[in-house]
N, C-alpha and C positions, 0 to 999 in steps of 0.2 A: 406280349411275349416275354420269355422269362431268363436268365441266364443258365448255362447249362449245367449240368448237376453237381453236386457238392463233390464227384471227385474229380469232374475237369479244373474245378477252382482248389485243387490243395496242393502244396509242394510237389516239385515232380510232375507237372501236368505235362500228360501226353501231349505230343504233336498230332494234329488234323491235320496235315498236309496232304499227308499220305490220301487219307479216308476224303475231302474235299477234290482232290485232284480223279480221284474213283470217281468217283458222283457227278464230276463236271463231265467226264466220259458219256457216263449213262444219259446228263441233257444233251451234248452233240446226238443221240441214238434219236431220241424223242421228238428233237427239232429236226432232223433229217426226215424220219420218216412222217413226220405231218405236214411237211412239206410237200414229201414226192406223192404223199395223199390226192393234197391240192391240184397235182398236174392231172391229174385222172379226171378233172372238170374238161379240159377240149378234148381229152382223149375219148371220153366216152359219148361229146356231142358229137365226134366223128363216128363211134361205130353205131351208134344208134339212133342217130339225127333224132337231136334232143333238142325242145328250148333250153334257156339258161334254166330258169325253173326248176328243169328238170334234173339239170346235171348237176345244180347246185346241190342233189340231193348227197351227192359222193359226199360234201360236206358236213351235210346233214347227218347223212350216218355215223361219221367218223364221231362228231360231236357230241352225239347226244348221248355216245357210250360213259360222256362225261357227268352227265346230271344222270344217268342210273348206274353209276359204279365209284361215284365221289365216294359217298356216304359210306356202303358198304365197304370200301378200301381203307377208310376210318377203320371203322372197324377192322378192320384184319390186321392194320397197325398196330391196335392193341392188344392182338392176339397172337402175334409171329414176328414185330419188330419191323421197322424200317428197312434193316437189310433182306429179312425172308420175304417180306411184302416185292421190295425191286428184282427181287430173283422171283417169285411168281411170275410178277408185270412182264416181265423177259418173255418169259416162256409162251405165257396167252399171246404175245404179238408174233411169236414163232409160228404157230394152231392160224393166226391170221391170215398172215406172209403165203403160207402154204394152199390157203384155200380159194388164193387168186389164180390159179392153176386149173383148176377147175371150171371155174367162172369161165376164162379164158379160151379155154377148149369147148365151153358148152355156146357160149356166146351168151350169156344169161344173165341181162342185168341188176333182179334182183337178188342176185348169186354173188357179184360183183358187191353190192352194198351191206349182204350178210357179213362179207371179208372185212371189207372197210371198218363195219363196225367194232368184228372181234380184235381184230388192230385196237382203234382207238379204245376199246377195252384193255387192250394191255400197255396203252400209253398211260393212259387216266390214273391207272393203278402205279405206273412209274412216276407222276410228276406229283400226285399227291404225296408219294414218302420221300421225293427227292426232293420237293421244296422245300418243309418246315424242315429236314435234316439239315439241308446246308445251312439253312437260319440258325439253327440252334446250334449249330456247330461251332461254336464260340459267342464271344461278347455279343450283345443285344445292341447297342452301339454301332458297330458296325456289319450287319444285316445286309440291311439294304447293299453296302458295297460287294460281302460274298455272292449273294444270290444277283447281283446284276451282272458279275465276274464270272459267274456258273453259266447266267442265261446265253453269255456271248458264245459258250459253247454250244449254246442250241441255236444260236444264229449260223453256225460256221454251218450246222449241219443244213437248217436252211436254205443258207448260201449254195452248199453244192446237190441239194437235191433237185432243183429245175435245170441244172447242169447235166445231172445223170437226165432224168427224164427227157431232155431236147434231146439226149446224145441216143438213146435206148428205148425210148416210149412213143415220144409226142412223132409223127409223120407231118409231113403235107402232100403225101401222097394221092391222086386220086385212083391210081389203076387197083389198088390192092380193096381186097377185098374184107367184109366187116370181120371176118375171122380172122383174117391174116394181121389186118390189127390190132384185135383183142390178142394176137399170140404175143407182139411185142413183150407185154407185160408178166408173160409168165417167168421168163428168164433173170430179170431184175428179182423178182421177191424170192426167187428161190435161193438167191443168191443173199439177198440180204437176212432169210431164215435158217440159212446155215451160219453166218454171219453171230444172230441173235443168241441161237442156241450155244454156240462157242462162249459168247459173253453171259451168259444166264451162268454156263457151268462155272465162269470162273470167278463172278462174283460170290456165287455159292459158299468159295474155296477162300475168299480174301475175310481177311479181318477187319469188320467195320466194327469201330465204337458202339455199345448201346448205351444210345442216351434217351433220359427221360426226360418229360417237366416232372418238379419234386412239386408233394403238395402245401408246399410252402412258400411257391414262387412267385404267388402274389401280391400286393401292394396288401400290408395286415388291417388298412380299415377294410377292407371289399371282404374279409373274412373265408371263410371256407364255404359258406350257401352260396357266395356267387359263382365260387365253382361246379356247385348241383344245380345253377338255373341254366336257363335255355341260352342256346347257344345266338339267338335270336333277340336276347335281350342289349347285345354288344352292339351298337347302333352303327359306331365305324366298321364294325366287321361284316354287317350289313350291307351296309351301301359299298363296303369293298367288293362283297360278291357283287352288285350289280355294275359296277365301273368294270369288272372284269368281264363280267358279262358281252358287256358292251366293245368294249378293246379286242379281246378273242375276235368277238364277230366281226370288226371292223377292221383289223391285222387279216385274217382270213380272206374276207370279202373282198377288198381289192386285191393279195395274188390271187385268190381264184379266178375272179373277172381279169387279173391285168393282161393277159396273153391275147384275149379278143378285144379289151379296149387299145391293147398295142397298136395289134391289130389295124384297127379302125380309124388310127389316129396317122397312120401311113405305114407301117412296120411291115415288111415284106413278106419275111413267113413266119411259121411259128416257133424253128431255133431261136430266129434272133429275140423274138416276144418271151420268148424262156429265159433269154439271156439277161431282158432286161428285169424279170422276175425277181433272177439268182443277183441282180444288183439292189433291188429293192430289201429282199434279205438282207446283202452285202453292208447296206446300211445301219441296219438293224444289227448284224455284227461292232461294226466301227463305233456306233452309237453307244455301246456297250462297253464295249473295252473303255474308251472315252469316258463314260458316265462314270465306270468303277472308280476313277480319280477324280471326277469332278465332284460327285457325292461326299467325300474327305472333305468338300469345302465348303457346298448350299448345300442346305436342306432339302432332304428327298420331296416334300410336299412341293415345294417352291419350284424345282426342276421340274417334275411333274407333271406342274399346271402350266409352266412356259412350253414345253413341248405339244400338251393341248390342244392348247390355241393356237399355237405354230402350223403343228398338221392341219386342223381344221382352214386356217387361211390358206394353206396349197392347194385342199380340195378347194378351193370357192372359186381360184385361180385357174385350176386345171378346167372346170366348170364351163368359164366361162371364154376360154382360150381352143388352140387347136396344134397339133403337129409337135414337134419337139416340146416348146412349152408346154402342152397336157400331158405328154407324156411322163415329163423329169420331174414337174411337180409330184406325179403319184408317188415315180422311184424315190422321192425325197425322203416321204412318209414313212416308209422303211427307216430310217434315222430315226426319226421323232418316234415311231413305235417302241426305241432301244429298250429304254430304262421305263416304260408303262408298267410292265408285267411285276418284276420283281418289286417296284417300290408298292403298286397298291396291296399289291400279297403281304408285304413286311410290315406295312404303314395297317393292314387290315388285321392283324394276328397280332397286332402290341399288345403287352397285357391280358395275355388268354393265359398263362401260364397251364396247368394242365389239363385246357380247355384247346392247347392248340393245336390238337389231332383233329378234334370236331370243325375248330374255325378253318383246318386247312381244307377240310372237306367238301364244307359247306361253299367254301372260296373255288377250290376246283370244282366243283358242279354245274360254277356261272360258267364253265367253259362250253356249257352247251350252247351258249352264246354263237359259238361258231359256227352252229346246227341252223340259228335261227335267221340270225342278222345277215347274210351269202345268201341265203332263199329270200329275204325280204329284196337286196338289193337287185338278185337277179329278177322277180318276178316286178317289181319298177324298172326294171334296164327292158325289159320283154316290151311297157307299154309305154315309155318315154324315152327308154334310148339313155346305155353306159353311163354316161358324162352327167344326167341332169337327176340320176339313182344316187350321186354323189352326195345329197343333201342325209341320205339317213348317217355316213359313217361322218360328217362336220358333228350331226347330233353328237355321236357317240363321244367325237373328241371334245365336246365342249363342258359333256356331263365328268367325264375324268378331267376336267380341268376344275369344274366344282366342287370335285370331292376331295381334289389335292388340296386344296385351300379351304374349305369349310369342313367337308363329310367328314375328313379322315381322324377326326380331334375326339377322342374316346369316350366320349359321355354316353355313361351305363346307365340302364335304365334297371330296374328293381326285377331282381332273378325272379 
């Protein structure tokens, strides 16, 4: 990654405050609604008695809007800019928001994951231009602290989306009937695409910076061919998509399970399993703000990898444990998920200079991860049971502890 263009660095440089403070807006939008996403897993094994399997599918859809709209949302980036890119993204999760109304009314499950997806279609499209923007939005240097500064705003929004949903969605009802609580959900999204569509028009209307990479913002032995080779040949940016791959799905897969492993673990109904959701978020907020200053001090790699293997020994813990203790291990994880995201995205785009539309792409795409890794977990939780499905997300965290400290070290291989 490169520093940003030759007129943010001349006398009189504009403030980002302004244009950074926007942006961290639009991740609370992102992180809320992929959250209230997630609550739609017991909500819809209630109206259509689902295995997990099945319901994981909610997840599945949302996600894989990620590996078929990375790439092409590159692209649009260099067609329309960062800012007309997040005011599309807006708009397609509005056409989303709206078509859960439908679903709702019809009772129609695969109506319900058309929605889902055209949603995460307009997320996809928002975190691929809002991530590399806050990156490059100043010194390369300090990166990693913006975009971890940005993400706590998509914690917060995390944090209170299992909030709405215990308050407005999730029941424990048994007298109501599968219509009556497929209608819960109409009133939430209609509200939240009025909501969207308000902020589409008005980012439309604000003044965001364009910024570029220049094509000079590379290191002058790598020369200018390694900017025409494949995006594929950047070995760390590689194995960052796949640590991200992996974390998406792993961040994902426990809130979506955690309401029925609450559940299971003695938790009474499904508010209070909500409740401890929006705390597992909650961490993942605190994690965040935290990290932003701890980063000033250790090395992102270094953090990283301790956090890793930290998560991973909760799950081993929660594993092998029962009642409070399985529970508060999981909500821990939420913490240690904080600072994963933003550091392998910043630590995976070093030195792309203006290659890092593609590497952002290519990086959001692993987020189908979240499509895949919630359906592996849930179809192991179907034949051995929540707690012992626990063994795929230790993998996950142990493979993002490998790449903090090994993967992430930029050895190019020949465009």
């Amino acid at each position: 990654m490169a520093t940003p263009t030759s007129a943010s660095a001349a006398p009189g440089r504009p403030s980002y405050l302004g244009p950074f403070i926007t942006v961290t807006v639009l991740f609370f939008i992102f992180g809320f609604i992929t959250n209230l996403n997630m609550a739609l897993v017991p909500h819809l094994r209630s109206i259509f008695d689902l295995p997990y399997k099945w319901a994981m599918l909610a997840e599945s859809a949302f996600f894989l809007a990620y590996f078929v709209f990375s790439t092409p949302t590159s692209k649009l980036i260099e067609w329309i800019g960062y800012k007309g890119t997040m005011v599309v993204s807006l708009f397609i999760q509005v056409v989303g928001c709206l078509m859960f109304v439908p679903a709702a009314k019809l009772v129609n499950f695969p109506l319900f994951l058309v929605a889902v997806f055209v949603v995460g279609a307009g997320v996809t499209a928002l975190q691929t231009a809002a991530n590399p923007y806050v990156a490059i939005l100043g010194p390369e240097h300090s990166a990693p602290v913006r975009l971890t500064l940005a993400q706590a705003l998509n914690s917060l929004g995390g944090t209170i989306a299992p909030l709405i949903a215990g308050a407005y969605i999730l029941t424990d009802s048994t007298k109501l009937s599968s219509a009556q609580i497929a209608n819960t959900v109409r009133g939430p999204y209609i509200a939240i695409a009025a909501g969207l569509f308000v902020l589409g028009l008005t980012v439309a209307f604000l003044h965001l910076p364009h910024i570029e990479q220049p094509e000079d913002s590379l290191p002058a032995k790598q020369g200018r061919s390694a900017q025409r080779g494949s995006i594929w040949s950047y070995r760390h940016t590689v194995l960052a998509t796949v640590s991200i791959f992996l974390y998406v799905g792993v961040e994902v897969g426990l809130a979506s399970i955690g309401v029925n492993y609450f559940k299971s673990q003695g938790v009474d109904t499904a508010k209070t399993a909500s409740f401890l959701v929006s705390l597992y978020w909650g961490g993942a907020l605190v994690g965040r703000l935290l990290g932003s200053w701890v980063l000033t001090r250790i090395k992102s790699n270094k953090l990283l990898a301790a956090f890793g293997v930290i998560a991973a020994l909760l799950l081993v813990v929660s594993m092998f444990t029962s009642g409070q203790v399985a529970i508060w291990t999981v909500v821990l994880c939420g913490f240690f998920n904080s600072i994963m995201f933003p550091n392998i995205f910043t630590l995976g785009i070093v030195g792309l200079g203006s290659m890092t539309g593609k590497g952002s792409g290519l990086i959001m795409s692993a987020c189908v991860g979240g499509a895949v890794i919630p359906a592996l977990i849930g179809a192991l939780a179907d034949k051995v049971g929540i707690q012992h499905s626990f063994v795929i997300p230790i993998f996950c965290y142990l493979f993002i502890a490998y790449y903090a400290l090994w993967g992430s070290k930029p050895t190019r291989t020949a465009a």
